[in-house]
C-alpha positions as CSV (number, residue, x, y, z in Angstrom):
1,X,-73.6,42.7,7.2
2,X,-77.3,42.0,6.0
3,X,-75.5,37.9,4.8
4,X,-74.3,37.5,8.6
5,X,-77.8,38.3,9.8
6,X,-79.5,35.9,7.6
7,X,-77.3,32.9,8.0
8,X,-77.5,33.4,12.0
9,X,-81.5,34.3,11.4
10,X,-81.6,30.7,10.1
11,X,-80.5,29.1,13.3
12,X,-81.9,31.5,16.0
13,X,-84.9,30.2,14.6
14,X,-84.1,26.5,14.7
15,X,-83.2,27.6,18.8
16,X,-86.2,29.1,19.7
17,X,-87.3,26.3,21.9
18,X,-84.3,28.1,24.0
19,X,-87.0,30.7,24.6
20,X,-84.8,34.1,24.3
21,X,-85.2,36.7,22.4
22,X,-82.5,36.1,20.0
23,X,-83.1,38.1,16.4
24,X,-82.8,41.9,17.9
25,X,-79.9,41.4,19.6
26,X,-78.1,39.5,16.3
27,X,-78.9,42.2,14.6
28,X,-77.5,45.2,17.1
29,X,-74.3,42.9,16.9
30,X,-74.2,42.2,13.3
31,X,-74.3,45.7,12.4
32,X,-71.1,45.8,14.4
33,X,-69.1,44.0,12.2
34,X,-67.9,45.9,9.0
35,X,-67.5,43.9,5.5
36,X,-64.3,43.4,4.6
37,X,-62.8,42.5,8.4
38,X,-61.5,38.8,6.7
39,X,-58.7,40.6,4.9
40,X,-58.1,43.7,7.0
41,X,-58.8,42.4,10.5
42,X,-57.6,38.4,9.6
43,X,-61.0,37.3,11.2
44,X,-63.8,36.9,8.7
45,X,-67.1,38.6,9.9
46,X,-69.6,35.2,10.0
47,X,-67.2,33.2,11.5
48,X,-66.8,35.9,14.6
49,X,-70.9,35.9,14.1
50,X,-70.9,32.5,14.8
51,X,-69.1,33.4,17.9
52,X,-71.8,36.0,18.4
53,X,-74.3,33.4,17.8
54,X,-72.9,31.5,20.8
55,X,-72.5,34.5,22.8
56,X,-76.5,34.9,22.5
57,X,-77.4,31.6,23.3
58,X,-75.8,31.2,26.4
59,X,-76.1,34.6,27.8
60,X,-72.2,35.2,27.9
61,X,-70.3,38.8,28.6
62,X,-66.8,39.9,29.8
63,X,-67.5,38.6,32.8
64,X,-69.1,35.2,32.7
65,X,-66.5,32.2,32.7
66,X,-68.4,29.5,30.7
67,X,-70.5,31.1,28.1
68,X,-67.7,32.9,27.3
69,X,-65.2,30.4,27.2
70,X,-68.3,28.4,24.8
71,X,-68.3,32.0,22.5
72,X,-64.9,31.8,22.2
73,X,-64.2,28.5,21.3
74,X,-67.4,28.5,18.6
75,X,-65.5,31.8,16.9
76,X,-62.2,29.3,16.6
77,X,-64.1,26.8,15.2
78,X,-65.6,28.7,12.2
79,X,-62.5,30.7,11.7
80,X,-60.6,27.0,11.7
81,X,-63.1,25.6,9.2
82,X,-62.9,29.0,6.9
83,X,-59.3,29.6,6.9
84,X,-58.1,25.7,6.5
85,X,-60.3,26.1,2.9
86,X,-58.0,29.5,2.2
87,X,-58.8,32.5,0.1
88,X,-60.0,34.4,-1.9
89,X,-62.9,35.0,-0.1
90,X,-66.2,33.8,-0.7
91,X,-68.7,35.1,1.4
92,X,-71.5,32.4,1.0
93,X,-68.7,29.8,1.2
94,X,-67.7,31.2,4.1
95,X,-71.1,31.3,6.0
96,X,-71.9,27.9,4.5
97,X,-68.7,26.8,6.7
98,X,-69.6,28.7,10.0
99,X,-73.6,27.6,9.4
100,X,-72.0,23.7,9.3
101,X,-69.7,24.4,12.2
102,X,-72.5,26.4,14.6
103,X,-74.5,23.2,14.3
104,X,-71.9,20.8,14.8
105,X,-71.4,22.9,18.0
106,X,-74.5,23.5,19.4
107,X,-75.4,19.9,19.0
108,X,-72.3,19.1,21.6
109,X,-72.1,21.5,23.9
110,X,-76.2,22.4,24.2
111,X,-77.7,19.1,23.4
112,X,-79.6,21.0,20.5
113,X,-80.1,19.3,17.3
114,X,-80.8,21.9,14.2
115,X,-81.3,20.5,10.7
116,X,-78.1,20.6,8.6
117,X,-78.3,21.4,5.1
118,X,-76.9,19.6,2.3
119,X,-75.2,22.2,0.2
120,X,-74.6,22.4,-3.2
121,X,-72.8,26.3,-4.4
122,X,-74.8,27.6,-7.2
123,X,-73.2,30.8,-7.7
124,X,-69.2,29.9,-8.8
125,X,-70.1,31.2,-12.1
126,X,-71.3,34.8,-10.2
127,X,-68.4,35.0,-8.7
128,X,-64.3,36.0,-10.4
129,X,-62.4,34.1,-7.3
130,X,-64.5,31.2,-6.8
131,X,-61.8,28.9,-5.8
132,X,-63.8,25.9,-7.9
133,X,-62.7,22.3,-7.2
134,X,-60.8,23.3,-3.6
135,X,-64.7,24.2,-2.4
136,X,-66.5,21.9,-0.5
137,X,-69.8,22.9,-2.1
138,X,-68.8,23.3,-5.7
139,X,-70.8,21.6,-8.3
């Protein structure tokens, strides 16, 4: 799950005016999530990362009503934005999508605004199911 903490590395560090520390506890959660989970669990790892994401930023657990209402909702969002593409899977398509939507999020329910990437997928030609022209980031 090294891509998850990466992609979420990216915007912890666009956060850190939120003053936590937010990298060592991505990574105890990443670890958490095994590859594979999109097709065997129907939930693809970064978009339950973003989620996780979420989770960190607010300071949500089991018990809290808000932030984990927020964490919950942000996991939706990614998975919506993944799954309304379809499969096969693409893993960097995928944390593209969750990276947009985590933004998109944070910016309205935290007042944060983080840098959004203009994306353009180099790697179609790397990869046997890339899904070409039905890719938002498809040269």
């Amino acid at each position: 799950m090294l891509l998850i903490i990466v992609v979420f590395g990216k915007l912890f560090l666009q956060c850190r005016k939120l003053n936590i520390r937010l990298i060592p506890q991505s990574l105890n959660r990443g670890k958490a999530v095994p590859g594979g989970v999109c097709g065997f669990w129907g939930a693809c790892g970064v978009g339950i990362s973003a989620g996780v994401f979420i989770s960190i930023i607010s300071g949500a657990t089991p018990l809290k009503n808000e932030s984990w209402g927020l964490a919950n909702k942000m996991t939706f969002k990614a998975l919506d934005a993944i799954g309304s593409i379809g499969g096969p899977r693409c893993c960097k398509r995928d944390s593209y999508m969750a990276i947009i939507s985590a933004i998109d999020y944070v910016a309205e329910n935290f007042n944060i605004q983080m840098e959004k990437p203009v994306i353009k997928c180099i790697h179609s030609g790397k990869n046997n199911q890339c899904i070409k022209e039905r890719c938002p980031f498809h040269e």
